[in-house]
Backbone as CSV, one residue per row, in Angstrom:
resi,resn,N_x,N_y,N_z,CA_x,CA_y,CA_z,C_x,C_y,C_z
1,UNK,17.813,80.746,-121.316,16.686,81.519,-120.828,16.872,82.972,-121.238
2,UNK,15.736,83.584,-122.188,16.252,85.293,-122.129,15.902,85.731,-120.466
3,UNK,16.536,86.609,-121.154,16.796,87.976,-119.832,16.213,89.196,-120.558
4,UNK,15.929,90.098,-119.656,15.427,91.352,-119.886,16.138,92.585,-119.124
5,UNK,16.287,93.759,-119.309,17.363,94.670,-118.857,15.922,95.689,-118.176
6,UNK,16.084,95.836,-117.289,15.065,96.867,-116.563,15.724,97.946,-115.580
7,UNK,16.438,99.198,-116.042,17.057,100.485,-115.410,18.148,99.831,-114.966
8,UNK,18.530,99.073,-115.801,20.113,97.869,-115.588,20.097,96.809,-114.769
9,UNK,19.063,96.234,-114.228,18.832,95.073,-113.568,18.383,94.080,-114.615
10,UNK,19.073,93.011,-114.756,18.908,91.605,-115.802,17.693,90.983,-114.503
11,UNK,16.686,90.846,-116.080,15.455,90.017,-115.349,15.470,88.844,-115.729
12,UNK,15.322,87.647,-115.557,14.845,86.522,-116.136,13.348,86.464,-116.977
13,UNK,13.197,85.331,-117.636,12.234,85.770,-118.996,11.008,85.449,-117.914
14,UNK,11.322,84.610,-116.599,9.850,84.439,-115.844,9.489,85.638,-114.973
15,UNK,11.203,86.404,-114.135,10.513,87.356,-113.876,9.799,88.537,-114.510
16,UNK,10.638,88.677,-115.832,10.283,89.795,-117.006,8.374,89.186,-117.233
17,UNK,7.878,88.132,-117.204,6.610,87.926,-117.393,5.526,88.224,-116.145
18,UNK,6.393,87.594,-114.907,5.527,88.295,-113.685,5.259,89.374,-113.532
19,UNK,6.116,90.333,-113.588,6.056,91.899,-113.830,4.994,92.126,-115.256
20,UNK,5.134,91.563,-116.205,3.881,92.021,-116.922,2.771,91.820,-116.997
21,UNK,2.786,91.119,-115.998,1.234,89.999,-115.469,1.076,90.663,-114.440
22,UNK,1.842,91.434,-113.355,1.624,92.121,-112.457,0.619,93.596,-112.933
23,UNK,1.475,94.102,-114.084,1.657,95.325,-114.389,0.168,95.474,-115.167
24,UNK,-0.683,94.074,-115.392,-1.480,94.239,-116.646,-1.285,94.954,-117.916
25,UNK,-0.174,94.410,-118.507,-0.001,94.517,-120.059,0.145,93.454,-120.626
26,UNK,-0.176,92.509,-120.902,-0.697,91.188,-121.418,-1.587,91.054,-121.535
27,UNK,-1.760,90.683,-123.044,-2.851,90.319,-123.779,-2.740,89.032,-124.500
28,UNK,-4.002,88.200,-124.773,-3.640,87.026,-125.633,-2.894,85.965,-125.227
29,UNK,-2.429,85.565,-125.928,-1.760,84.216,-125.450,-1.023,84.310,-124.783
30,UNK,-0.613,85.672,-124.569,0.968,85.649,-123.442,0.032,85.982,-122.034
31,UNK,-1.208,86.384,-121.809,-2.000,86.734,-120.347,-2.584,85.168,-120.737
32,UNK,-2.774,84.176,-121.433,-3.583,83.137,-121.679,-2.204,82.531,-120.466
33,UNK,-0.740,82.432,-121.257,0.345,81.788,-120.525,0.334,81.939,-118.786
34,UNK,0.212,83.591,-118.868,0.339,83.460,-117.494,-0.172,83.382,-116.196
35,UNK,-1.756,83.558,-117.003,-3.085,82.681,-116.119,-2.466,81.314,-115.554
36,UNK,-2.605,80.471,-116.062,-2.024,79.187,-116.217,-1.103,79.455,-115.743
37,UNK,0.370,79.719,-115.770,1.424,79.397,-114.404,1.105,80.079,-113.076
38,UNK,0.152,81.046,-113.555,-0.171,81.611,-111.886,-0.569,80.439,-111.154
39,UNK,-1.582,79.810,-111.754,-2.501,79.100,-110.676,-1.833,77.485,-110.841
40,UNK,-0.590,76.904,-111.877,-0.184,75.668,-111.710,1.510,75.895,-111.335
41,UNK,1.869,76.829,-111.582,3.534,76.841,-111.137,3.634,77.525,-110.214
42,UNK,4.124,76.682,-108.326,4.132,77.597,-107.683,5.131,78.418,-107.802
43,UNK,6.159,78.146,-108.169,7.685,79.184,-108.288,6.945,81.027,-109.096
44,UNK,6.342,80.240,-110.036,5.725,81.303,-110.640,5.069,82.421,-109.635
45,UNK,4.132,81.795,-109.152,3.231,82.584,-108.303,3.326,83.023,-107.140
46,UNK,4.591,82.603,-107.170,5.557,82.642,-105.529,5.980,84.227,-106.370
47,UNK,6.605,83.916,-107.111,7.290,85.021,-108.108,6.395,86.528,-107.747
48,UNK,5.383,86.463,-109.108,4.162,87.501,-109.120,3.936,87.899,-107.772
49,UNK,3.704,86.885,-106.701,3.435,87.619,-105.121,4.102,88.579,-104.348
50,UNK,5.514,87.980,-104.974,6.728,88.544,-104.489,6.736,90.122,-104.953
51,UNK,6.593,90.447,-106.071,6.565,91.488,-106.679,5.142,92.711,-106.560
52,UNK,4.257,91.841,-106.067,3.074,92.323,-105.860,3.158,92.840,-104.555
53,UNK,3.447,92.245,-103.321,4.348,92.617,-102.581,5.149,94.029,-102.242
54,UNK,6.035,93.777,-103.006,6.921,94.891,-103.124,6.753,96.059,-103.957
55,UNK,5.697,96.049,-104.507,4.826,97.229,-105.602,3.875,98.084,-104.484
56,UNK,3.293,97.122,-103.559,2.299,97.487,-102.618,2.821,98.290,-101.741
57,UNK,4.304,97.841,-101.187,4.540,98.523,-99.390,5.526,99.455,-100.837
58,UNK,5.817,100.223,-101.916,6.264,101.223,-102.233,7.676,100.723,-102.528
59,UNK,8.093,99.410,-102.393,9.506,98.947,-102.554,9.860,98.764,-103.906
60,UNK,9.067,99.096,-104.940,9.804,98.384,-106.169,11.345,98.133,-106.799
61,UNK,11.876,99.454,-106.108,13.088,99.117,-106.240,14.424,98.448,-105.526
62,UNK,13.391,97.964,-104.500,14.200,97.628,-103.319,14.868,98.128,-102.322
63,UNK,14.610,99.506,-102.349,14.808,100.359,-101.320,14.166,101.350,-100.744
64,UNK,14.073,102.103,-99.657,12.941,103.260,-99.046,12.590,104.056,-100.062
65,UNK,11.763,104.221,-100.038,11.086,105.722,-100.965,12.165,106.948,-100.295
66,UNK,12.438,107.432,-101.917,12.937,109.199,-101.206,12.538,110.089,-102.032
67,UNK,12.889,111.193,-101.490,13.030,112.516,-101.983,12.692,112.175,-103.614
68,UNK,13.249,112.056,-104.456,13.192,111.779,-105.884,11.769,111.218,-106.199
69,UNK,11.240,110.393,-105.264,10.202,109.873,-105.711,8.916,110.552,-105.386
70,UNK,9.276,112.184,-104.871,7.861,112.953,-104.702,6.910,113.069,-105.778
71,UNK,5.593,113.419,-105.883,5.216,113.930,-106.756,5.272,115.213,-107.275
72,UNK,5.330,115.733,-108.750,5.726,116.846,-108.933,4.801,117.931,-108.362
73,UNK,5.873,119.148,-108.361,5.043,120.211,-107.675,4.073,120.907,-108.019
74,UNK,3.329,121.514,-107.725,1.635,122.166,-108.565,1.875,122.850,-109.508
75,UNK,3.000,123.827,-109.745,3.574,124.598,-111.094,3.540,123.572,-112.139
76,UNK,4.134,122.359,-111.790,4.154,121.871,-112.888,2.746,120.510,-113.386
77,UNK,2.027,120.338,-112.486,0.851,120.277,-113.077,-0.007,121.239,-113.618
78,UNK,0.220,122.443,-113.005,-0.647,123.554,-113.894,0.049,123.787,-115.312
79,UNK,1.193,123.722,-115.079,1.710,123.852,-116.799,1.458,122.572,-117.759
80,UNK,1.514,121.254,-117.163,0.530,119.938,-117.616,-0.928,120.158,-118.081
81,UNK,-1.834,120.564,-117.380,-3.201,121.035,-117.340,-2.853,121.965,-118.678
82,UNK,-2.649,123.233,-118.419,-2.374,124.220,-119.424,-2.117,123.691,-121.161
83,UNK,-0.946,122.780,-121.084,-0.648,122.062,-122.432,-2.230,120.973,-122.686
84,UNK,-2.503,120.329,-121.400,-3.361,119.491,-122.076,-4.712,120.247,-122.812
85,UNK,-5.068,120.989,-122.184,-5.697,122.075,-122.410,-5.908,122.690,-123.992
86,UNK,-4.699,123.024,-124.226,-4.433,123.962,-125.583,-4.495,122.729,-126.482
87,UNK,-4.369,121.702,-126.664,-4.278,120.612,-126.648,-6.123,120.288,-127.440
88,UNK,-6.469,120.255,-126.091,-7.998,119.681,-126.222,-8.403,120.830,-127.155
89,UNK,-8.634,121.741,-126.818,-9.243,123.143,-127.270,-8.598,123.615,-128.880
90,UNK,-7.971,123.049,-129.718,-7.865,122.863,-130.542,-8.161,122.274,-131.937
């Protein structure tokens, strides 16, 4: 079975697919694949729930939200804005 490496956690190739079926980046035959185990493999869809789940209450990584996970501070969206800006206006 491949595996997939995600911020050093080994995924399995079904969870590495739930997560991209979660994530909507599948296209084609690989969102064709995982239509189809959603709705005929329950392990599968047990899977995707699981993760859907834990995307929702803020757990993705399996632990409380902290500090690290604020959003950045307004300086640095105004300097975002600013680049996108010079950017467009070009």
């Amino acid at each position: 079975m491949c595996e997939a490496d995600l911020c050093g956690c080994k995924l399995s190739a079904d969870e590495a697919l739930a997560l991209d079926y979660l994530l909507g980046i599948l296209i084609g035959p690989d969102l064709s694949r995982a239509l189809v185990r959603v709705r005929k493999d329950m392990e599968f869809s047990l899977l995707v729930s699981q993760y859907l789940e834990r995307f929702s209450t803020g757990l993705a990584d399996g632990g409380p939200i902290d500090d690290t996970m604020k959003a950045p501070r307004s300086e640095i969206w105004d300097a975002i804005h600013a680049q996108i800006s010079t950017i467009r206006d070009s």
